[in-house]
N, C-alpha and C positions, 0 to 999 in steps of 0.2 A: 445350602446357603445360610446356614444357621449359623449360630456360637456368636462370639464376641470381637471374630473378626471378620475381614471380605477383601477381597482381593479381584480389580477392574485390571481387563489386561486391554490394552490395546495392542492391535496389530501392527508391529514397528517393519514391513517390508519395505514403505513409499508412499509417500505423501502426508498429509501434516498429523503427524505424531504427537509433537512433544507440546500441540496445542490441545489436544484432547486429554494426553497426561495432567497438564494443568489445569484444565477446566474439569473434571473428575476431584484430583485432588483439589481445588477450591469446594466443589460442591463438595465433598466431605467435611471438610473444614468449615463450613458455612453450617453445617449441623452439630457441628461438635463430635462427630468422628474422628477419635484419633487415632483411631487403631488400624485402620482401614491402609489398604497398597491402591498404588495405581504403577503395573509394569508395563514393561516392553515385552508383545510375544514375535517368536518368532519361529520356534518350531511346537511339535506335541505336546513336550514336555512342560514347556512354558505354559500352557493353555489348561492342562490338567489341574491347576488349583485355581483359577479363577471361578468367579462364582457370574462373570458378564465380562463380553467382550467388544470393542470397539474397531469398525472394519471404519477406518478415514479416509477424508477424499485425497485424492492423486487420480493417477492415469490407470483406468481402471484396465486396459489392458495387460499393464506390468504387472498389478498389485495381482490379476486373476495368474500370470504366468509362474510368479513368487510363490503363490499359494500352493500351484502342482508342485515346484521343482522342492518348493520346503517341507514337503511334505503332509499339507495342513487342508489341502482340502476334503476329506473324508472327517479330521478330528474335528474341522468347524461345521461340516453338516451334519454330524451326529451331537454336536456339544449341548448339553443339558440347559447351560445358563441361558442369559439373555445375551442379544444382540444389536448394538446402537450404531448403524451402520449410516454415512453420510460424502453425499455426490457418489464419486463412485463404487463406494462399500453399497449405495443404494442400486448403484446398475449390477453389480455383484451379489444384492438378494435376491434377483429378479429368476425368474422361470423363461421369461425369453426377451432377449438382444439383439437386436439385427445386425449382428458381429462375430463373427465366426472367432475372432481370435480372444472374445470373452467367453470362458468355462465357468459361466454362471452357478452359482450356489442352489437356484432352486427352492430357495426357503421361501417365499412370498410369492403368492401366484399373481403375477403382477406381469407385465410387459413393458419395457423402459427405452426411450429413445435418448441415447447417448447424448451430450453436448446439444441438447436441444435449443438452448437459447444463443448458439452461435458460438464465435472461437472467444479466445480471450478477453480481446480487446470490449466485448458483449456484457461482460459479466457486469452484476448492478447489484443493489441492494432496496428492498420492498420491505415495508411493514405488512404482515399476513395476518390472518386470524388462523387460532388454530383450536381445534375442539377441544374442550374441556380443560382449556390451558389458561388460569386465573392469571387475572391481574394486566389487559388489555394485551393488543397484537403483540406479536414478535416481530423485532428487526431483524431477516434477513439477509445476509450474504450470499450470492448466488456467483458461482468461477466457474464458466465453464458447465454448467448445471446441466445434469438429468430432467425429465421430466417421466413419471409411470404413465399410459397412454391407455392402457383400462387394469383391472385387477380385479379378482376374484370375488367371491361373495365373502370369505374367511378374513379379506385384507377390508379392515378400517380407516378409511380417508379423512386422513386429520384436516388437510388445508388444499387448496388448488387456486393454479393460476391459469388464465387461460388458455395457454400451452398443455395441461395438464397437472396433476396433481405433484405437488412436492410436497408430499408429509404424510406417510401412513402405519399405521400399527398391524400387528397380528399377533397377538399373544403375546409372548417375550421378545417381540422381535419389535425395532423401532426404526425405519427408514425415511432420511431425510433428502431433499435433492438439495440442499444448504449448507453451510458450515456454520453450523450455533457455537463451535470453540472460538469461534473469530469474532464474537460481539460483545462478551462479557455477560451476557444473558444465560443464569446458569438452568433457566424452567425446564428446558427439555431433558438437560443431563439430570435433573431433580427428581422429572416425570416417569424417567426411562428405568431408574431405581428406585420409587414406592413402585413401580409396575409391580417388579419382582419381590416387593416386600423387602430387599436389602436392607434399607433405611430403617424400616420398623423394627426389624430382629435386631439390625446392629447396636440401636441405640435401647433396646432392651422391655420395646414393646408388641404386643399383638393384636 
């Protein structure tokens, strides 16, 4: 993830895409990265220069079925970079699902109850606290929302609502039950690249 460039891929199968491509590219821009990509993946090949990848919400049962038929879930569970995975990129990090027709990724030892806060018409928006994240709560967007229902000793619990936790870390991995593309609030996509040191290298520090 070194040199002078970096390249964010998000997962372009289903669901909101060209809002995380934005808010990526803003957060680069907002530092003065100009060098820097934000693509569309959609098979191996695409995923092979990225240095992080973005798994966005949609219907996490399509986006897990896209990922067998396109051939990408082996390349995302082996993938080196980071992972900013949110709603159901986050029931998609999960080690287990009560959903037989989700082929969980396994990256986060965690346990996730789909659509926990109800159907659609349910979705809301909350100010959260979230650990280590300056500069007062986060406003978020909840559609449809996950909740993790317990998670490992390895998994780091950013934020929780009474239902459960929507906000946790593990290493390179960043899972949200929210969509922080839809507020204009760039902290997490900020937090989710100094994780990995992106930011520091790109702009030519250590």
């Amino acid at each position: 993830m070194g040199g002078k460039s970096v390249t964010v891929g998000v997962l372009a199968l289903q669901g909101n895409v060209s809002e995380h491509i934005d808010a990526f590219a803003a957060a680069f821009r907002q530092r003065g990265s100009g060098e820097a990509s934000v693509i569309e993946v959609r098979s191996p090949a695409d995923l092979s220069g990225c240095a992080a990848l973005t798994i966005p919400g949609g219907e996490s049962t399509t986006i897990s079925r896209l990922i067998d038929r396109n051939g990408l879930y082996e390349p995302i569970r082996t993938f080196p970079g980071g992972i900013f995975a949110t709603c159901a990129g986050m029931v998609l990090m999960a080690t287990l699902v009560a959903d037989p027709r989700v082929h969980t990724l396994g990256l986060m030892d965690m346990t996730v109850d789909r659509n926990a806060f109800g159907r659609q018409k349910e979705s809301f928006e909350a100010d959260i606290t979230v650990a280590g994240l300056d500069g007062g709560p986060f406003h978020a967007i909840f559609i449809r929302a996950p909740v993790v229902t317990s998670a490992g000793t390895s998994v780091r619990v950013l934020s929780s609502l009474d239902q459960g936790i929507v906000a946790a870390e593990k290493g390179r991995y960043m899972a949200l039950a929210f969509h922080p593309e839809l507020g204009g609030d760039l902290r997490l996509h900020e937090r989710f690249l100094r994780n990995l040191g992106i930011s520091d290298r790109f702009m030519g520090r250590t």
